[in-house]
N, C-alpha and C positions, 0 to 999 in steps of 0.2 A: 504494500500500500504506500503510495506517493504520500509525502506530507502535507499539511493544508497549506494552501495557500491565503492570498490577500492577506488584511489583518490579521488571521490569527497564527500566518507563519510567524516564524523564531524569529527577532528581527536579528540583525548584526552589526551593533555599533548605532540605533537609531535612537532615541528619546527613549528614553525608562527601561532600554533594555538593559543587558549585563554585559555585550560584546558581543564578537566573534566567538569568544567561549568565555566559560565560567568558570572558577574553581567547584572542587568537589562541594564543598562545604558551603558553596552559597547555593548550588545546586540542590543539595542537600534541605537545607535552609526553603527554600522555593517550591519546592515540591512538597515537602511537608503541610507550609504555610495554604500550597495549593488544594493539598487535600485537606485540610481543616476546612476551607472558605467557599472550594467548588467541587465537591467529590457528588454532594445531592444534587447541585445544579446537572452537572454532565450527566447521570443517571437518568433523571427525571428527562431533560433534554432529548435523550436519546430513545426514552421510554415513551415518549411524544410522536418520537420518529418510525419506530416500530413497532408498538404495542404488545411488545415482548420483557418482558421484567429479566428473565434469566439473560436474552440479550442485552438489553438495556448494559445490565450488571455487567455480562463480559468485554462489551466494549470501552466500557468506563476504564476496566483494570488494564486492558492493549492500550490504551491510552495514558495511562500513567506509565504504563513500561518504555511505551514510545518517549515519553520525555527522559527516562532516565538515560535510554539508548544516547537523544539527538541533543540535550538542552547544552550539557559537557564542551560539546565542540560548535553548534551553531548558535547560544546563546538562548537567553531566558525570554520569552518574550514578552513584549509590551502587556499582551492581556492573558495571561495566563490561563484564562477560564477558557476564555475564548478558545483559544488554541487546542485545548485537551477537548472541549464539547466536536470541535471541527474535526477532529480526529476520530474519537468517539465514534460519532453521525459518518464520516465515510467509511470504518470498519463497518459499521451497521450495514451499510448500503451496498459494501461486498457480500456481506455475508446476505444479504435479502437474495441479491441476483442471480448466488450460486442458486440457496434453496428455498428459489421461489413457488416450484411445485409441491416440495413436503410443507412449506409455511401456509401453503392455500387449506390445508387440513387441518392445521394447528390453530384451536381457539387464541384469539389473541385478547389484547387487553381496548373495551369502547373507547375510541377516542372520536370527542368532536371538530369540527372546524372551527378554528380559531383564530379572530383576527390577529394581526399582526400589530397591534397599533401599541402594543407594553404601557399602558396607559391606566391600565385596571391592576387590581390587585389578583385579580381571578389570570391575569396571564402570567403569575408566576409560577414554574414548573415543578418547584421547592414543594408549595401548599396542594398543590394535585398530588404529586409523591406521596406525600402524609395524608392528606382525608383517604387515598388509596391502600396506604396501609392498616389505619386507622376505622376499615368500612367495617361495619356493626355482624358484619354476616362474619365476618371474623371471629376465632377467636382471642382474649386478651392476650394471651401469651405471644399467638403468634402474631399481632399487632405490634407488642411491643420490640420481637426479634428482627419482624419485618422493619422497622423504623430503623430501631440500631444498626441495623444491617445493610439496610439502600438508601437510607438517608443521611446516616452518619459514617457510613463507611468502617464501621464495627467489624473486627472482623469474627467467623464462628466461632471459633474458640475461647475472645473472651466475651461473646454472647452467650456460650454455652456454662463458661466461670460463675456468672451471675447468677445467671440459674441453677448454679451448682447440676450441671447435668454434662453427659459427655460430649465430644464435640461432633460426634457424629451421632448421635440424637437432636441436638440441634440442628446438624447441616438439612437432617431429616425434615424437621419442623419448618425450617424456615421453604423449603423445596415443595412441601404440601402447601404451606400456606399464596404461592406463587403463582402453583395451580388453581386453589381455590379462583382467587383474584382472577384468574382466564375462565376456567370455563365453568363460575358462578359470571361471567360476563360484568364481572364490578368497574362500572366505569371511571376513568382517570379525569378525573376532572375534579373542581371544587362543587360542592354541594351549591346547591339556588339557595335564596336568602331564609324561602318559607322551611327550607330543610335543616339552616346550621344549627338552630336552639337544639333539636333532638341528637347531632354529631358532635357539634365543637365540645360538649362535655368527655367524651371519647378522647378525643385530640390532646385536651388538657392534660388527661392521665397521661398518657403516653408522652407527653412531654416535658412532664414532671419525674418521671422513671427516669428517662432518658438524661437528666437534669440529676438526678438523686446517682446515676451510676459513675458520671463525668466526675460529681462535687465529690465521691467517694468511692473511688474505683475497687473493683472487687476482684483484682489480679493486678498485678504487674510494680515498677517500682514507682512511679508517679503518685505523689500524694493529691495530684487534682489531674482530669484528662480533661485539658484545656479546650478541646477540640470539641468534645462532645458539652463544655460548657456552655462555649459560643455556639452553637450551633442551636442548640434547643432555646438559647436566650432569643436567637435570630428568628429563628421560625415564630417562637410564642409573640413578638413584635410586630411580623407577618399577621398574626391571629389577630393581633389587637387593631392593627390597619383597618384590618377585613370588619373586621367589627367593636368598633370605638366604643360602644354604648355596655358593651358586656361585661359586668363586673366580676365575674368570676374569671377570663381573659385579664382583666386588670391585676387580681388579687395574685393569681399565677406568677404573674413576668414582676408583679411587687416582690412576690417570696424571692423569685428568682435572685434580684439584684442586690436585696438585703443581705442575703446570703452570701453572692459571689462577690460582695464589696468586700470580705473578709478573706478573697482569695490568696494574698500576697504574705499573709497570715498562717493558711491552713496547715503547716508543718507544725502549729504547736497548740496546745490544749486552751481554750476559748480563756480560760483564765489568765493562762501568760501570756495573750498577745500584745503587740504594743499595738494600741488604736489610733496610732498617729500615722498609722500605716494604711488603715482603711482607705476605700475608695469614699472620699464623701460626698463627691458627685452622681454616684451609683442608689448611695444611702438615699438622699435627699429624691430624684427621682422617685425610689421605691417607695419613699411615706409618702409621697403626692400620689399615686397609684394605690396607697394603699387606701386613703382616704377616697378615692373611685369608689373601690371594692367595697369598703366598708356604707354607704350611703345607701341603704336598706338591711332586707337579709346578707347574711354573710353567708360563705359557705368554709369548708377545711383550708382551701388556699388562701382565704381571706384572714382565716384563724391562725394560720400555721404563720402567713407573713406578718401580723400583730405579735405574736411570739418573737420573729425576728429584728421585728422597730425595737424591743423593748430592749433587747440585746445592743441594737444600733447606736440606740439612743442613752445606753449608761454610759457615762465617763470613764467609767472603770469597774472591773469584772466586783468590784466592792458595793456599788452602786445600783447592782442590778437589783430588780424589783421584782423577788422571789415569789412575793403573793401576788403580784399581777401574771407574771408566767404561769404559777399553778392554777390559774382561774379559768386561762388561757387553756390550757393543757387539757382541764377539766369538761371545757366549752367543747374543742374539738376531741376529744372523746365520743360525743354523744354526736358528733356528725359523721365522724368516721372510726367504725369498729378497727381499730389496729392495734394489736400487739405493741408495738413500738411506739405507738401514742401512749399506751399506757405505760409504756417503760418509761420514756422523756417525762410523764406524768406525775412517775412514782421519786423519778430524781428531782421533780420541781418542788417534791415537799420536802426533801430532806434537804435544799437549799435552805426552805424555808423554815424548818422545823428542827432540824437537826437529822446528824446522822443516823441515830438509832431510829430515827421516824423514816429516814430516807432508807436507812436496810431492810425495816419491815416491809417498807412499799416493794419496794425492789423483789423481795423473796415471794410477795403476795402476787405475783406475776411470771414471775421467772417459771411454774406448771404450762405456760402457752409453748405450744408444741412449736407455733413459728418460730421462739426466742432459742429452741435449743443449740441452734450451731449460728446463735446470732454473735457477734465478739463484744457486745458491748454490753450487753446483758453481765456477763462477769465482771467488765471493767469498771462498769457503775458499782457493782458490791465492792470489788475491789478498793474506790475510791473511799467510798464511804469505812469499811474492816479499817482504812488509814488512819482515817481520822478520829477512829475507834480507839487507835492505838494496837491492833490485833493486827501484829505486823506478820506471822507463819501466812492466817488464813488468810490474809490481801496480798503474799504473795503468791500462793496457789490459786487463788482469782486470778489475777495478772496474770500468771502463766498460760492458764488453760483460756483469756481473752488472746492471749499472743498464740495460740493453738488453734485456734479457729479465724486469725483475724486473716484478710485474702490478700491487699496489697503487703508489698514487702517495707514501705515504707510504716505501716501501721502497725507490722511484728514486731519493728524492731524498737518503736517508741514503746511497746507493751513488754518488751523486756528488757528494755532500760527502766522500767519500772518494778518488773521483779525485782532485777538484784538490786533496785535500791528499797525494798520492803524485805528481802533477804536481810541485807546488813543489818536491818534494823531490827533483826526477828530475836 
Protein backbone atom coordinates (compact mmCIF):
# COMPACT_ATOMS: atom_id res chain seq x y z
CA UNK A 1 0.00 0.00 0.00
CA UNK A 2 1.39 3.44 -1.22
CA UNK A 3 1.38 6.14 1.53
CA UNK A 4 -1.21 8.94 1.73
CA UNK A 5 -0.90 11.49 0.07
CA UNK A 6 -1.92 15.45 0.14
CA UNK A 7 -2.07 16.73 3.60
CA UNK A 8 -1.97 13.83 5.41
CA UNK A 9 1.56 12.71 3.99
CA UNK A 10 4.66 12.91 6.21
CA UNK A 11 5.71 16.22 5.56
CA UNK A 12 9.67 16.83 5.30
CA UNK A 13 11.15 19.81 6.61
CA UNK A 14 7.49 21.81 6.27
CA UNK A 15 5.71 23.87 9.38
CA UNK A 16 5.07 21.64 12.45
CA UNK A 17 6.76 18.99 11.02
CA UNK A 18 9.93 17.05 12.72
CA UNK A 19 12.20 16.91 9.22
CA UNK A 20 13.24 14.70 6.88
CA UNK A 21 13.47 12.25 9.98
CA UNK A 22 13.17 12.09 13.48
CA UNK A 23 14.81 10.75 16.21
CA UNK A 24 13.77 7.58 17.83
CA UNK A 25 12.41 9.09 20.88
CA UNK A 26 10.45 11.81 19.43
CA UNK A 27 9.10 9.39 17.31
CA UNK A 28 8.44 7.45 20.10
CA UNK A 29 7.05 10.59 21.99
CA UNK A 30 4.46 11.18 18.70
CA UNK A 31 3.20 8.16 18.29
CA UNK A 32 2.22 7.50 21.78
CA UNK A 33 0.94 11.04 22.14
CA UNK A 34 -1.00 9.85 18.65
CA UNK A 35 -2.44 7.20 20.01
CA UNK A 36 -3.73 8.77 23.22
CA UNK A 37 -5.55 11.66 21.05
CA UNK A 38 -6.41 9.73 17.71
CA UNK A 39 -6.43 5.94 18.09
CA UNK A 40 -10.87 6.34 18.52
CA UNK A 41 -10.99 8.84 15.92
CA UNK A 42 -9.16 6.49 13.17
CA UNK A 43 -11.30 3.49 14.23
CA UNK A 44 -14.53 5.12 14.24
CA UNK A 45 -13.26 6.90 10.90
CA UNK A 46 -12.65 3.90 9.39
CA UNK A 47 -15.74 2.10 10.87
CA UNK A 48 -17.79 4.89 8.81
CA UNK A 49 -15.86 3.76 5.86
CA UNK A 50 -16.64 0.04 6.11
CA UNK A 51 -19.17 -0.88 8.55
CA UNK A 52 -16.95 -3.47 9.64
CA UNK A 53 -15.72 -3.15 13.43
CA UNK A 54 -13.11 -6.06 13.27
CA UNK A 55 -11.82 -4.09 10.15
CA UNK A 56 -12.20 -0.83 11.24
CA UNK A 57 -9.80 -2.22 14.26
CA UNK A 58 -7.29 -3.91 11.99
CA UNK A 59 -6.75 -1.03 9.81
CA UNK A 60 -6.25 1.33 12.78
CA UNK A 61 -3.38 -1.04 14.18
CA UNK A 62 -1.41 -1.26 9.92
CA UNK A 63 -1.76 2.18 10.45
CA UNK A 64 0.11 2.66 13.60
CA UNK A 65 2.66 0.03 12.39
CA UNK A 66 2.91 2.15 9.13
CA UNK A 67 4.08 5.16 11.15
CA UNK A 68 6.46 3.23 13.20
CA UNK A 69 7.92 1.78 9.80
CA UNK A 70 7.84 5.41 7.75
CA UNK A 71 7.77 8.48 10.43
CA UNK A 72 11.81 7.56 11.43
CA UNK A 73 13.17 8.45 8.06
CA UNK A 74 10.22 10.66 6.21
CA UNK A 75 9.21 12.64 9.35
CA UNK A 76 6.34 13.39 11.69
CA UNK A 77 3.60 14.82 10.03
CA UNK A 78 1.97 18.11 10.29
CA UNK A 79 -1.48 16.21 11.28
CA UNK A 80 -0.88 13.27 12.72
CA UNK A 81 -4.44 12.03 12.94
CA UNK A 82 -4.84 12.93 9.63
CA UNK A 83 -2.26 10.85 8.27
CA UNK A 84 -2.82 7.48 10.32
CA UNK A 85 -7.10 7.94 9.45
CA UNK A 86 -5.77 8.39 5.49
CA UNK A 87 -3.81 5.32 5.90
CA UNK A 88 -6.24 3.47 7.87
CA UNK A 89 -9.27 4.31 5.09
CA UNK A 90 -6.87 3.15 2.13
CA UNK A 91 -5.82 -0.27 3.85
CA UNK A 92 -9.67 -0.49 4.37
CA UNK A 93 -10.33 0.12 0.73
CA UNK A 94 -7.61 -2.69 -0.35
CA UNK A 95 -8.92 -4.86 1.69
CA UNK A 96 -12.97 -4.11 0.51
CA UNK A 97 -11.61 -4.63 -3.32
CA UNK A 98 -9.94 -7.88 -2.73
CA UNK A 99 -13.10 -9.35 -0.61
CA UNK A 100 -15.62 -7.61 -2.17
CA UNK A 101 -17.70 -11.00 -2.96
CA UNK A 102 -17.20 -12.63 0.73
CA UNK A 103 -18.13 -8.97 2.23
CA UNK A 104 -21.50 -8.84 0.08
CA UNK A 105 -22.52 -11.82 2.61
CA UNK A 106 -21.11 -10.43 5.72
CA UNK A 107 -23.74 -8.58 7.94
CA UNK A 108 -22.11 -5.23 8.24
CA UNK A 109 -22.52 -2.40 10.70
CA UNK A 110 -26.03 0.55 9.59
CA UNK A 111 -24.47 3.20 8.40
CA UNK A 112 -26.39 6.41 7.25
CA UNK A 113 -25.57 9.29 4.94
CA UNK A 114 -23.81 11.80 6.37
CA UNK A 115 -23.29 15.28 5.50
CA UNK A 116 -20.03 16.44 5.31
CA UNK A 117 -20.53 19.98 6.73
CA UNK A 118 -18.58 18.97 10.76
CA UNK A 119 -20.70 21.46 11.92
CA UNK A 120 -22.94 19.25 14.33
CA UNK A 121 -21.97 17.40 17.02
CA UNK A 122 -23.62 14.29 15.61
CA UNK A 123 -20.61 14.39 12.81
CA UNK A 124 -18.24 13.25 15.34
CA UNK A 125 -17.13 9.61 14.66
CA UNK A 126 -15.72 9.44 18.56
CA UNK A 127 -19.76 9.78 19.83
CA UNK A 128 -21.04 7.06 17.10
CA UNK A 129 -18.18 4.67 18.23
CA UNK A 130 -19.45 4.86 21.81
CA UNK A 131 -23.47 5.07 21.62
CA UNK A 132 -22.30 1.93 19.39
CA UNK A 133 -20.61 0.38 21.87
CA UNK A 134 -22.74 1.49 24.59
CA UNK A 135 -26.39 0.16 22.54
CA UNK A 136 -28.65 -1.36 25.39
CA UNK A 137 -29.08 -4.79 23.36
CA UNK A 138 -25.71 -5.13 24.60
CA UNK A 139 -24.47 -6.59 27.38
CA UNK A 140 -22.74 -4.21 30.26
CA UNK A 141 -19.70 -6.09 30.26
CA UNK A 142 -19.37 -6.29 26.99
CA UNK A 143 -20.18 -2.43 26.49
CA UNK A 144 -17.60 -1.65 28.75
CA UNK A 145 -14.64 -4.16 26.83
CA UNK A 146 -16.05 -2.95 23.69
CA UNK A 147 -15.20 0.87 24.72
CA UNK A 148 -11.83 0.01 26.21
CA UNK A 149 -11.10 -1.77 23.59
CA UNK A 150 -12.11 0.48 20.08
CA UNK A 151 -12.26 3.49 21.72
CA UNK A 152 -9.55 3.80 23.87
CA UNK A 153 -7.27 1.47 22.30
CA UNK A 154 -7.02 -0.88 25.57
CA UNK A 155 -5.47 -3.56 24.67
CA UNK A 156 -7.05 -7.43 25.64
CA UNK A 157 -5.06 -8.39 28.11
CA UNK A 158 -5.24 -5.48 30.24
CA UNK A 159 -9.10 -5.52 29.49
CA UNK A 160 -9.07 -8.86 30.55
CA UNK A 161 -6.75 -7.77 34.18
CA UNK A 162 -9.65 -5.61 35.01
CA UNK A 163 -11.98 -8.17 34.97
CA UNK A 164 -9.77 -10.33 36.58
CA UNK A 165 -10.51 -12.88 33.60
CA UNK A 166 -8.16 -14.58 31.17
CA UNK A 167 -7.02 -12.82 28.12
CA UNK A 168 -8.43 -15.18 25.87
CA UNK A 169 -11.82 -15.06 27.48
CA UNK A 170 -11.84 -11.75 26.92
CA UNK A 171 -10.58 -11.79 23.29
CA UNK A 172 -13.78 -14.15 23.21
CA UNK A 173 -16.01 -11.48 24.68
CA UNK A 174 -15.17 -8.77 23.03
CA UNK A 175 -15.32 -10.82 19.37
CA UNK A 176 -19.16 -11.82 20.32
CA UNK A 177 -19.92 -8.64 21.39
CA UNK A 178 -18.76 -7.22 17.46
CA UNK A 179 -20.82 -9.77 16.20
CA UNK A 180 -23.68 -8.93 18.04
CA UNK A 181 -23.33 -5.19 16.80
CA UNK A 182 -23.41 -6.69 12.92
CA UNK A 183 -25.90 -8.99 12.72
CA UNK A 184 -28.38 -7.41 15.61
CA UNK A 185 -27.80 -4.79 12.77
CA UNK A 186 -27.06 -1.98 15.67
CA UNK A 187 -26.66 1.18 13.84
CA UNK A 188 -23.46 3.53 14.12
CA UNK A 189 -24.79 6.44 14.41
CA UNK A 190 -25.68 8.87 17.55
CA UNK A 191 -29.15 8.23 18.98
CA UNK A 192 -32.07 11.29 17.66
CA UNK A 193 -32.62 13.74 20.43
CA UNK A 194 -36.21 11.81 21.45
CA UNK A 195 -33.98 8.60 22.00
CA UNK A 196 -30.66 10.14 24.27
CA UNK A 197 -32.77 10.53 27.90
CA UNK A 198 -33.39 6.58 27.79
CA UNK A 199 -29.08 5.81 26.24
CA UNK A 200 -26.94 8.79 27.50
CA UNK A 201 -27.45 7.01 31.16
CA UNK A 202 -25.76 3.93 29.54
CA UNK A 203 -22.90 6.02 28.02
CA UNK A 204 -22.23 7.70 31.44
CA UNK A 205 -21.56 4.35 33.17
CA UNK A 206 -19.35 3.37 30.70
CA UNK A 207 -17.48 6.23 30.97
CA UNK A 208 -17.00 6.53 34.35
CA UNK A 209 -15.40 2.76 34.22
CA UNK A 210 -13.45 3.77 31.69
CA UNK A 211 -12.41 6.95 33.83
CA UNK A 212 -12.22 4.77 37.20
CA UNK A 213 -9.76 2.06 35.23
CA UNK A 214 -7.27 5.09 33.80
CA UNK A 215 -7.54 7.09 37.44
CA UNK A 216 -6.58 3.40 38.93
CA UNK A 217 -5.19 1.04 36.73
CA UNK A 218 -5.53 -2.60 37.44
CA UNK A 219 -2.07 -3.86 35.92
CA UNK A 220 0.88 -2.43 34.87
CA UNK A 221 3.45 0.17 36.55
CA UNK A 222 1.73 3.50 35.86
CA UNK A 223 0.12 4.99 38.92
CA UNK A 224 -2.56 6.82 36.54
CA UNK A 225 -3.04 5.71 32.48
CA UNK A 226 -3.14 9.04 31.29
CA UNK A 227 -4.59 8.19 28.06
CA UNK A 228 -7.52 6.57 29.12
CA UNK A 229 -7.99 9.66 31.49
CA UNK A 230 -8.03 12.09 28.60
CA UNK A 231 -9.85 10.32 26.63
CA UNK A 232 -13.13 9.44 28.69
CA UNK A 233 -12.77 13.28 30.17
CA UNK A 234 -12.84 14.19 26.14
CA UNK A 235 -15.69 12.15 25.15
CA UNK A 236 -17.88 12.94 28.41
CA UNK A 237 -17.35 16.92 27.19
CA UNK A 238 -18.40 15.59 23.78
CA UNK A 239 -21.68 14.31 25.94
CA UNK A 240 -22.02 17.40 27.54
CA UNK A 241 -21.81 19.48 23.89
CA UNK A 242 -24.55 17.15 22.68
CA UNK A 243 -26.55 17.87 25.52
CA UNK A 244 -25.96 21.10 27.65
CA UNK A 245 -29.10 20.88 29.71
CA UNK A 246 -28.36 17.31 31.31
CA UNK A 247 -27.24 17.33 34.69
CA UNK A 248 -26.29 14.16 35.37
CA UNK A 249 -23.76 14.67 31.98
CA UNK A 250 -22.69 17.67 34.14
CA UNK A 251 -22.32 15.99 37.46
CA UNK A 252 -20.05 13.04 35.51
CA UNK A 253 -17.40 15.35 33.69
CA UNK A 254 -17.63 17.49 37.59
CA UNK A 255 -16.51 14.17 39.39
CA UNK A 256 -14.37 13.62 36.49
CA UNK A 257 -12.19 16.83 36.85
CA UNK A 258 -12.29 17.10 40.66
CA UNK A 259 -10.75 14.19 40.74
CA UNK A 260 -8.07 14.35 37.82
CA UNK A 261 -7.14 17.90 39.23
CA UNK A 262 -5.21 15.60 41.86
CA UNK A 263 -3.42 13.82 39.11
CA UNK A 264 0.01 15.31 39.43
CA UNK A 265 -0.44 14.08 43.15
CA UNK A 266 -1.72 10.58 42.73
CA UNK A 267 1.68 8.68 43.76
CA UNK A 268 0.97 9.58 47.34
CA UNK A 269 -1.93 8.84 49.86
CA UNK A 270 -4.60 11.98 49.79
CA UNK A 271 -3.23 12.85 53.14
CA UNK A 272 0.25 13.62 52.01
CA UNK A 273 -0.36 15.42 49.13
CA UNK A 274 0.96 18.81 48.60
CA UNK A 275 -2.20 20.83 47.34
CA UNK A 276 -0.21 23.42 45.93
CA UNK A 277 0.15 21.07 43.25
CA UNK A 278 -3.51 20.64 42.37
CA UNK A 279 -4.94 21.72 39.06
CA UNK A 280 -7.07 24.76 40.36
CA UNK A 281 -8.27 25.56 37.10
CA UNK A 282 -9.68 21.94 36.67
CA UNK A 283 -11.14 22.25 40.59
CA UNK A 284 -12.95 25.43 39.86
CA UNK A 285 -14.47 24.21 36.54
CA UNK A 286 -15.63 21.09 38.22
CA UNK A 287 -17.66 23.08 41.21
CA UNK A 288 -19.22 25.25 38.55
CA UNK A 289 -20.49 21.95 36.94
CA UNK A 290 -21.09 20.78 39.93
CA UNK A 291 -23.50 23.30 40.83
CA UNK A 292 -25.35 22.38 37.17
CA UNK A 293 -25.71 18.92 38.43
CA UNK A 294 -26.69 19.75 41.73
CA UNK A 295 -29.93 22.32 40.70
CA UNK A 296 -32.70 19.66 41.26
CA UNK A 297 -32.43 15.86 41.98
CA UNK A 298 -29.14 14.64 42.11
CA UNK A 299 -28.10 11.50 41.00
CA UNK A 300 -24.53 9.18 42.30
CA UNK A 301 -22.40 11.25 39.97
CA UNK A 302 -23.71 14.39 41.38
CA UNK A 303 -23.15 12.77 44.87
CA UNK A 304 -19.88 11.12 44.28
CA UNK A 305 -18.54 14.73 42.61
CA UNK A 306 -19.90 16.65 46.08
CA UNK A 307 -17.65 14.17 47.82
CA UNK A 308 -14.89 15.20 45.74
CA UNK A 309 -15.45 19.50 46.16
CA UNK A 310 -15.37 18.78 49.73
CA UNK A 311 -11.84 17.09 49.30
CA UNK A 312 -11.03 20.03 46.62
CA UNK A 313 -12.04 22.58 48.72
CA UNK A 314 -10.13 21.79 52.26
CA UNK A 315 -6.99 23.59 52.63
CA UNK A 316 -5.54 20.73 54.03
CA UNK A 317 -6.06 16.99 54.58
CA UNK A 318 -6.66 18.56 58.56
CA UNK A 319 -9.53 20.54 57.35
CA UNK A 320 -11.47 18.19 55.68
CA UNK A 321 -15.16 17.99 56.69
CA UNK A 322 -15.42 14.24 57.82
CA UNK A 323 -19.21 14.80 58.76
CA UNK A 324 -20.18 16.21 55.50
CA UNK A 325 -18.37 13.36 53.60
CA UNK A 326 -20.19 10.71 55.68
CA UNK A 327 -23.46 12.40 54.94
CA UNK A 328 -22.38 12.21 51.47
CA UNK A 329 -21.38 8.73 51.41
CA UNK A 330 -24.59 7.91 53.25
CA UNK A 331 -26.74 9.81 50.43
CA UNK A 332 -25.03 7.98 47.75
CA UNK A 333 -25.41 4.69 49.32
CA UNK A 334 -29.16 4.67 48.81
CA UNK A 335 -28.65 5.75 45.02
CA UNK A 336 -26.25 3.23 44.21
CA UNK A 337 -26.04 -0.29 45.97
CA UNK A 338 -22.14 -0.66 45.82
CA UNK A 339 -19.94 -2.54 47.95
CA UNK A 340 -17.21 0.05 47.65
CA UNK A 341 -19.72 2.85 48.57
CA UNK A 342 -20.02 1.25 51.57
CA UNK A 343 -16.42 0.63 52.12
CA UNK A 344 -15.45 4.70 51.38
CA UNK A 345 -18.62 4.84 53.73
CA UNK A 346 -17.41 2.98 56.54
CA UNK A 347 -13.84 4.95 56.30
CA UNK A 348 -15.83 8.21 56.29
CA UNK A 349 -16.86 7.42 59.82
CA UNK A 350 -13.95 6.50 61.26
CA UNK A 351 -12.50 9.93 59.89
CA UNK A 352 -15.11 11.03 61.65
CA UNK A 353 -15.58 9.20 64.63
CA UNK A 354 -12.42 7.54 65.30
CA UNK A 355 -10.62 4.56 64.57
CA UNK A 356 -12.30 1.99 66.46
CA UNK A 357 -15.70 3.29 64.97
CA UNK A 358 -13.85 3.31 61.53
CA UNK A 359 -12.60 -0.67 62.10
CA UNK A 360 -16.11 -1.66 63.09
CA UNK A 361 -17.49 -0.14 59.98
CA UNK A 362 -14.81 -1.49 57.84
CA UNK A 363 -15.35 -5.38 59.24
CA UNK A 364 -19.31 -4.72 59.15
CA UNK A 365 -18.80 -4.80 55.21
CA UNK A 366 -15.72 -6.55 54.51
CA UNK A 367 -18.65 -10.33 54.33
CA UNK A 368 -19.46 -8.54 50.58
CA UNK A 369 -18.21 -11.01 48.25
CA UNK A 370 -17.34 -8.17 45.60
CA UNK A 371 -14.64 -6.80 48.55
CA UNK A 372 -12.90 -10.03 48.79
CA UNK A 373 -9.99 -9.61 46.30
CA UNK A 374 -10.64 -5.89 46.44
CA UNK A 375 -6.97 -4.32 47.82
CA UNK A 376 -8.35 -1.74 49.61
CA UNK A 377 -10.69 -3.38 51.77
CA UNK A 378 -7.59 -4.52 53.95
CA UNK A 379 -5.70 -1.26 53.46
CA UNK A 380 -8.44 0.62 55.16
CA UNK A 381 -8.37 -1.93 58.32
CA UNK A 382 -4.81 -1.63 57.91
CA UNK A 383 -4.85 2.15 58.25
CA UNK A 384 -7.11 2.35 60.99
CA UNK A 385 -5.18 -1.42 63.24
CA UNK A 386 -2.28 1.90 62.82
CA UNK A 387 -3.64 4.15 64.43
CA UNK A 388 -4.94 1.54 66.96
CA UNK A 389 -1.52 1.01 67.62
CA UNK A 390 -1.94 -2.81 66.72
CA UNK A 391 1.12 -2.71 64.64
CA UNK A 392 1.45 -7.24 63.80
CA UNK A 393 -2.31 -7.03 62.65
CA UNK A 394 -1.83 -3.72 60.30
CA UNK A 395 0.82 -5.37 59.00
CA UNK A 396 -0.78 -8.40 57.83
CA UNK A 397 -3.48 -6.04 56.60
CA UNK A 398 -0.84 -4.27 54.57
CA UNK A 399 0.43 -7.31 53.26
CA UNK A 400 -2.26 -9.28 52.12
CA UNK A 401 -3.71 -5.33 50.57
CA UNK A 402 -0.10 -5.56 48.70
CA UNK A 403 -1.22 -9.27 47.68
CA UNK A 404 -4.13 -8.50 45.88
CA UNK A 405 -3.32 -4.91 44.86
CA UNK A 406 -2.88 -5.12 40.56
CA UNK A 407 -0.70 -2.03 39.56
CA UNK A 408 2.83 -2.46 40.51
CA UNK A 409 3.09 0.99 41.52
CA UNK A 410 0.36 0.37 44.26
CA UNK A 411 2.23 -3.13 45.65
CA UNK A 412 5.00 -1.49 46.37
CA UNK A 413 3.56 1.80 48.34
CA UNK A 414 1.48 -1.29 50.27
CA UNK A 415 4.79 -2.78 51.24
CA UNK A 416 6.54 0.08 52.09
CA UNK A 417 3.94 0.09 54.45
CA UNK A 418 4.34 -3.32 55.86
CA UNK A 419 7.66 -3.15 56.85
CA UNK A 420 7.04 0.20 58.40
CA UNK A 421 4.05 -1.54 60.68
CA UNK A 422 6.62 -4.55 60.83
CA UNK A 423 9.24 -2.30 62.72
CA UNK A 424 6.82 -1.05 64.74
CA UNK A 425 5.36 -4.47 65.62
Amino acid sequence: MSPPSGAARGASGGPGSAGPSAAPDVVHAALADAHRSEWAAVVAATARLTGDLDLAEECAQEAFTRAVDLWPSRGIPDRPGAWLTTVAANRARDVLRRETALRRRLPLLVREDLPDDGASWHSDDRLRLIFTCCHPALAREAQVALTLRLVCGVSTADIAAAFLLGESAMAARVTRAKRKIATARIPFRVPEAWELPERVGVVCDVLYLVFTVGHAPPSGDAVVRADLVEESIALTRMLRGLLPADRSVAGLLALMLLIDARRDTRDELLADQDRSRWDRALIDEGLGLLATASAGAVDRFAISAAIAAVHAQAPTWADTDWTRIAVLYRLLAQAWQSPVVALNGAVAIGMRDGPAAGLAAVDAVAHEPALMRYPYLPAARAAFLMDLGRWAEAADAYAEAARLAGSEAERQRLQEQTARARSLA
